[in-house]
N, C-alpha and C positions, 0 to 999 in steps of 0.2 A: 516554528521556524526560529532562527537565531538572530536576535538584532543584535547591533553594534551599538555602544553607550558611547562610546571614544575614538573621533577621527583627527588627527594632525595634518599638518600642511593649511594654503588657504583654501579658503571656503570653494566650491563649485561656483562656476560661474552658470547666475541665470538660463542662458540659452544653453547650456550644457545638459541640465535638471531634465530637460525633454528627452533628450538621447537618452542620459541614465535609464530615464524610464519604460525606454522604447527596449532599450537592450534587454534590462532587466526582465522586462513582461515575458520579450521573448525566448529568453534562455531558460527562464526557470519553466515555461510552458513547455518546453519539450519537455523535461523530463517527469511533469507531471503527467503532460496526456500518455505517456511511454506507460507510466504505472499503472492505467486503464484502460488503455486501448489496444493492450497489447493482449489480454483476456477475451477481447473479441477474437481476436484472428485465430484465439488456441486452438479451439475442434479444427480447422480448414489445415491450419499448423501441422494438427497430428495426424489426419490425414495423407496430406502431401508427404510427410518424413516419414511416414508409419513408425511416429513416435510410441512409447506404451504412455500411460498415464505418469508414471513417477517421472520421465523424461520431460514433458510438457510441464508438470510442477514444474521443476529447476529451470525453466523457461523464465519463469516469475522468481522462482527462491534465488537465484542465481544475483540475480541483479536486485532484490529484495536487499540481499543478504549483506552485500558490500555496500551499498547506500544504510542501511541502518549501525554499520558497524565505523564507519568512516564517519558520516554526516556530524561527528561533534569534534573532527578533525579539521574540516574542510575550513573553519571559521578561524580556528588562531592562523593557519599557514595565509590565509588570508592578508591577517592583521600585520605578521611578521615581512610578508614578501611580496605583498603587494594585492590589494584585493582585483584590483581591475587584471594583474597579471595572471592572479591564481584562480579567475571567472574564465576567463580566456580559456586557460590551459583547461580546465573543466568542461568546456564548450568541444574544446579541439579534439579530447579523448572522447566524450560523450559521442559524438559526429563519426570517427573513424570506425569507431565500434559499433555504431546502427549500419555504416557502411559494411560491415563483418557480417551483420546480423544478414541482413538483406542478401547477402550472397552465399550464406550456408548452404551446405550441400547434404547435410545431417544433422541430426538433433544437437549433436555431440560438441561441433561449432558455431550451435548457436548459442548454447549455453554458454561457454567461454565468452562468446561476443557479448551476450549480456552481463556477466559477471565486469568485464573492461565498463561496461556500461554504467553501472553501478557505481566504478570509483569514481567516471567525468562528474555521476550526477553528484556524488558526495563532495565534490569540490563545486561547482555550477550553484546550490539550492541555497547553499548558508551567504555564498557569497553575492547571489544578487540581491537579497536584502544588507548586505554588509555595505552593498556602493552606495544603496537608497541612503541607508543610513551618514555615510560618508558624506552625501552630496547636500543631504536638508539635514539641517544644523539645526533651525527652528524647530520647535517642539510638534507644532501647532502646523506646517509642510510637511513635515517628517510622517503625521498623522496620516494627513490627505496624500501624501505620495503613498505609501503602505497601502492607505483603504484602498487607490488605484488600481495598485497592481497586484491585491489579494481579490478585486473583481474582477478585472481582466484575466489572472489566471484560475478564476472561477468559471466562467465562460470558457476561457480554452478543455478547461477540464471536462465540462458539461460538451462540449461539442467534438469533442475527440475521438471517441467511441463511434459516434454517428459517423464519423468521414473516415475512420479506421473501418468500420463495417463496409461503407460504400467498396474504399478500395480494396476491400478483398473480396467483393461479390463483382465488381468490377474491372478489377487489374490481377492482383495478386497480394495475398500477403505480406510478399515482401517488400510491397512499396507502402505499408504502417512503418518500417526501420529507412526504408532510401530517401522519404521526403525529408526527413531529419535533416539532408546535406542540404537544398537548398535554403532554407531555413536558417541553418546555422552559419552560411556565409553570410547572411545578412546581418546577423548577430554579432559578426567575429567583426564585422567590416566597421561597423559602428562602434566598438566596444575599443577597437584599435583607434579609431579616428578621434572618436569623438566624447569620451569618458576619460575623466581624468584620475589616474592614479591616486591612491589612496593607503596611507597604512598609519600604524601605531607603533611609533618609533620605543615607545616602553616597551614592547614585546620583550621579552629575555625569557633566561633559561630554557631546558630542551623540551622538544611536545613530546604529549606523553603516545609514545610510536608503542613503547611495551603494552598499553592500556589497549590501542587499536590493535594490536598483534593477537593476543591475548580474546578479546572480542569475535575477532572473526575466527578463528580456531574454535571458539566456543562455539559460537551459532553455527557454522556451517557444520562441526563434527556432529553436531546434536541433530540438525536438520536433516543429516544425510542418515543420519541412525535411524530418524522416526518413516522419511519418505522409505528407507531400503523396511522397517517392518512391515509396512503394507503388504509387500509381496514377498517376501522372506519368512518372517514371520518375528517374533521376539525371540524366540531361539536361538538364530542366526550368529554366526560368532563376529562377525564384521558388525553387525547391527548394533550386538551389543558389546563391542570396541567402540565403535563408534560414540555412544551415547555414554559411557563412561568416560571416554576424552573430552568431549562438549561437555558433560556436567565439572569434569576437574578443570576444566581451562576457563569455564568463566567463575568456578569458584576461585581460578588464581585472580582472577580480574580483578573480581571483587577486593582479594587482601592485597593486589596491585596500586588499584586508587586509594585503599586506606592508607600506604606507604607514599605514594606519589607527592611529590611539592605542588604541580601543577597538573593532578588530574582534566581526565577527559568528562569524566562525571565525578564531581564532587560528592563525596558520600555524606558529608556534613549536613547539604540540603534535603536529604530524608527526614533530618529529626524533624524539620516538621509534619505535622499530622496530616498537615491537608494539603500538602505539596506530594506524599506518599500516597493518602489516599485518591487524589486525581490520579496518579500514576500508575496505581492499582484497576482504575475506573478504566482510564486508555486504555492499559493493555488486555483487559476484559473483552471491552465492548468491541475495540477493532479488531482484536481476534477475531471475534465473532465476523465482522464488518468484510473482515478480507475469507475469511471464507465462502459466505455467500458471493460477493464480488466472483472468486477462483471457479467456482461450480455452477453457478447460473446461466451463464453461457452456452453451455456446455447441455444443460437440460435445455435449452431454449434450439441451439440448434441442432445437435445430433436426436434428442428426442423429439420436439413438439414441431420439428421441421422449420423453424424460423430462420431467412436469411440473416446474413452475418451483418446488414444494414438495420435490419428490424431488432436483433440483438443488438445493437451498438445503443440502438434506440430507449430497447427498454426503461432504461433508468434512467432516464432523461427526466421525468416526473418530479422521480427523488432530490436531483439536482436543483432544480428549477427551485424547487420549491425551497430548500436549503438555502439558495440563493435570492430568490423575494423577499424571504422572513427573517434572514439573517440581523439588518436591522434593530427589529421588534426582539430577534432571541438576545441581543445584545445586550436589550435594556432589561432583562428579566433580574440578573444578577442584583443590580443596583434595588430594584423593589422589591426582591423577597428574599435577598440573600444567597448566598451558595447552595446551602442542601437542597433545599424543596426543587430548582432545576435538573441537578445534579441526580434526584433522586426518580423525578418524575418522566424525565426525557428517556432514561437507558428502560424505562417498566413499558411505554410507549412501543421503544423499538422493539424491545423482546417479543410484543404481540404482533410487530409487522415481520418478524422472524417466522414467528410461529401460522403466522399467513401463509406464508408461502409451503408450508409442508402440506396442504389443502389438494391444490390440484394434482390430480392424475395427470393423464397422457391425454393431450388434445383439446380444444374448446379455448373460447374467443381470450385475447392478452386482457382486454377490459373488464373481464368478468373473474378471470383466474388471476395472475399476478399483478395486474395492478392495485387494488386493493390493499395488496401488500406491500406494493412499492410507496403510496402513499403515505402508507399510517407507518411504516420505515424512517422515510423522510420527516416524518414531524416530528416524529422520535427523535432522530439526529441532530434536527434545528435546534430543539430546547435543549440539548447538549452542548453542540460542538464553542459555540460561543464562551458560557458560563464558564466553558470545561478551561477555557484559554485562559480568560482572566482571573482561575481561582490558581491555575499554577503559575500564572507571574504575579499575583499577589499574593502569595504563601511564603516568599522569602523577599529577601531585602533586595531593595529596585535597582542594585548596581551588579544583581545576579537576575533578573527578570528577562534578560537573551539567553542566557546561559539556562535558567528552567525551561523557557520554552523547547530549545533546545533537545534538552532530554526527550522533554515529552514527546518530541516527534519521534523521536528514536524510538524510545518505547511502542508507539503506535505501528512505526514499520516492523521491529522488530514483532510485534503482536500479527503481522497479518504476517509474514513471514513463518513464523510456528504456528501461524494456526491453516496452512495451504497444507503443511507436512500433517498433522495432527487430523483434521480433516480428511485429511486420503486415504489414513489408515480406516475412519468410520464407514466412508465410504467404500471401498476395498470388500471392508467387513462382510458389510451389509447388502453389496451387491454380489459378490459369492453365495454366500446363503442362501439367499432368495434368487439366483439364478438356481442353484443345483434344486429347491422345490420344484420350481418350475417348469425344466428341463426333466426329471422325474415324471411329468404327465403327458411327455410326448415320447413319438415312438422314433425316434431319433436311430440314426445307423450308426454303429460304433466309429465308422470312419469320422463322419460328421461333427459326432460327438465330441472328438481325440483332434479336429480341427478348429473345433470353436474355444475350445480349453487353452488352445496354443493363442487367443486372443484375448481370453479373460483378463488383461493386464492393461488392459487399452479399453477396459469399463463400456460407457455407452459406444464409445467405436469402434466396440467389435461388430464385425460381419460377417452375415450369415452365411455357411458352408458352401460354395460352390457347386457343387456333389449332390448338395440335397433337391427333391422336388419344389416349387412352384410357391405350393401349400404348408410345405414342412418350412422354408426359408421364410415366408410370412409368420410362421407362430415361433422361431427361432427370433424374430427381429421385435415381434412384441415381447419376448419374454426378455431379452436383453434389456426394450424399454422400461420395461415393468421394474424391473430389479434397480435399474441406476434411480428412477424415482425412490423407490425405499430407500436407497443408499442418500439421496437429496433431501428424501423429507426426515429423514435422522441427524442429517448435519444440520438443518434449519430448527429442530427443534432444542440439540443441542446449542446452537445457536441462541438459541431463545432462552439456555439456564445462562448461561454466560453474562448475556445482559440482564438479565435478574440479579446475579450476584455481583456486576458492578453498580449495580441501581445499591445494593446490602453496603458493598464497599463506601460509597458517597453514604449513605446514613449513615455507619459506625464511623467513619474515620474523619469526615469532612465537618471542619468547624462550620458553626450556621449565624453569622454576622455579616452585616454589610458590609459592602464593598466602598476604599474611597477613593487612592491613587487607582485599584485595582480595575474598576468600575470602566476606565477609562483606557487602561492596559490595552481589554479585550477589544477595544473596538478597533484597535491600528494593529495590534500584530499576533496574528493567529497561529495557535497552537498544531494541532495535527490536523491534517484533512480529510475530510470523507472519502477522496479517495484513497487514504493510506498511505 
């Protein structure tokens, strides 16, 4: 997240500090439970729209895309124009646009609604830490206000999933985007009333608009190149248009911010080793992170029949347990230094990655993926803390908002490419082993030339209509059979991912105590588990 080192004007008044925090918890909680609770509704989603699968990605890449590409804008417009104004406005866009979502009528506007979605959150996320910051002056408040509302919106995050499931085995779908409104008038009501204004009257010279321009051209050309090869193929002349623009637009980026006076990522903060190698480590492991996340679901309810509340549930464990131990992960840094966490948390999760490619089709959650969701989670705890305090302790402490910062970018930007990246493996792997499959039944060409027109909507295709009784049962397991291979391939590549950010933290990550830094991580956390 992006803290503020510098607020002007007088101080917040005492009884105000409560509001702040009240607004804060709740504004930034939408858009966090938004980023995983919306992976539940996805199979019921693509059902209802009879979306294909590449359509249901950009459901997530869409609003991914412009929160990771934005999210290191949202803080100077802040600083410049007011942060209580530019939370507000963030809130107000964020809110219209779940209102969009919730009344789609096709895939096609909901995507749109979510990309709107993406820019409220990229103004909404930097700047409810921007008011904390504004309001607690003291070092030693500013701590305890932060750890607040990094547990409360640990909680919302853990709990979101579970009431996104309910209401979509209960209401609908689209009331995961409509409860967003009353929520966010409470938010808005408070935020207006009762938060006081805040900025940094040094602010000067222009933001760097080229840098965010530049960014999102990048990732969405390259994102749209890799989702369209799934089902195109590399061939494709669009695909690879595509992937040629997103690789030249963020290479302009890059020679963008070396020119820029006041880049949006300073590139000066790489020469450190261990600001680069954390950055390397994030965008590894959450890759991996948000992949699993995008596809689990998905195997849990179209294949293993799980309601979308028992999904929501699953990884309720992981959280939990991230959230008990978080603490205790805090203090690791301080007693053993950077590496050996750094090195030993991402070899952890790679083996609860590699868990989950175990189960077939069927049999009890506690015996099949919990196991995995476990040893996942303790993975991530001896990470995600370490991971915080070694990138704001890798440069000097008047850029220690400004790293965090990044890092988070990095990590959306990381599940974001790995949703597209992911679909192609999948794709892959569940063609393949559908065509063996379908090869041992006696299938009627009609049938045949009907399920093919669905292979693009993976496990939620459905069986021929046409066909008998007995033929649509071995058509519906051979679907399931093929999206498992397609799951236990992305979990395992999954599991190289975090092995080579476990390689990255040994090569690259100096291995010294922590002193200011020590201290960093336990008030303002770097990227989230949920991405």
């Amino acid at each position: 997240m992006i803290a503020i080192t510098r607020a002007d004007g007088p101080p917040c008044a005492p009884d105000a500090r409560r509001w702040v925090l009240v607004a804060t918890i709740l504004g930034s909680s939408m858009a966090f439970i938004d980023g995983t609770v919306v992976n539940v509704a996805l199979p019921t989603l693509q059902r209802d729209l009879g979306a294909t699968q590449a359509g249901v990605q950009w459901v997530v890449q869409a609003y991914a895309l412009f929160l990771a590409a934005l999210i290191l804008v949202g803080g100077p417009l802040g600083d410049r124009f007011g942060r209580r104004r530019v939370f507000a406005l963030g809130v107000l866009i964020f809110t219209a646009a779940s209102v969009a979502c919730g009344l789609a009528q096709d895939v096609g506007q909901l995507v749109a609604a979510r990309a709107v979605q993406g820019i409220g959150g990229a103004l909404l996320v930097p700047g409810s830490l921007a008011i904390i910051s504004a309001a607690f002056r003291d070092e030693q408040e500013r701590g305890r206000a932060i750890g607040t509302w990094s547990g409360f919106t640990a909680i919302t995050s853990a709990l979101g999933p579970v009431l996104g499931g309910w209401l979509v085995d209960n209401a609908s779908w689209r009331w995961v985007f409509l409860i967003n409104a009353p929520l966010a008038a409470v938010v808005l009501a408070i935020t207006l009333l009762k938060v006081p204004e805040s900025r940094y009257t040094e602010a000067t010279g222009r933001l760097d608009w080229a840098g965010a321009a530049l960014a999102t051209l990048g990732l969405g050309a390259l994102v749209y190149g890799l989702t369209g090869a799934a089902t195109e193929g590399w061939g494709d002349p669009g695909v690879l248009t595509a992937v040629i623009v997103g690789c030249g637009a963020l290479a302009g980026f890059v020679l963008a911010e070396a020119r820029e006076r006041a880049p949006m990522m300073p590139l000066g903060l790489f020469r450190s080793r261990t600001f680069s190698g954390a950055n390397v480590l994030t965008l590894l492991l959450y890759a991996a992170l948000g992949g699993a996340l995008f596809f689990f679901p998905f195997n849990l309810v179209q294949v293993q029949g799980y309601g979308s509340t028992a999904a929501g549930a699953a990884f309720l464990p992981m959280i939990l347990i991230m959230f008990g131990l978080s603490r205790w992960a805090g203090g690791l840094i301080g007693r053993f230094g950077a590496k050996p966490p750094l090195v030993v948390g991402p070899v952890i999760a790679a083996a609860g990655f590699a868990l989950f490619a175990v189960p077939g089709v069927g049999g009890s959650y506690w015996t099949t993926f919990f196991p995995a969701i476990v040893v996942l989670g303790i993975g991530m705890t001896i990470t995600v803390a370490p991971l915080t305090t070694t990138v704001m302790g890798a440069v000097e402490e008047r850029h220690a908002g400004l790293a965090s910062g990044i890092n988070n970018a990095v990590a959306r930007t990381a599940g974001l490419l790995a949703v597209a990246l992911f679909g192609i493996v999948v794709a892959g792997a569940f063609g393949r082993d559908l065509d063996d499959r379908l090869a041992d039944l006696d299938l009627a060409p009609e049938a045949r030339a009907e399920l093919d027109t669905q292979r693009d909507r993976l496990a939620g295709a459905e069986a021929p209509e046409g066909a008998g009784a007995e033929a649509q049962a071995a058509v519906r397991n051979a679907v399931d059979a093929s999206f498992v291979t397609g799951f236990r391939l992305v979990m395992l590549v999954a599991a190289g991912m975090a092995l080579a950010s476990a390689l990255s933290a040994w090569l690259l990550i100096e291995d010294k105590p922590a002193g200011r830094e020590a201290r960093a991580g336990a008030t303002a956390p770097a990227a989230s588990a949920s991405g």
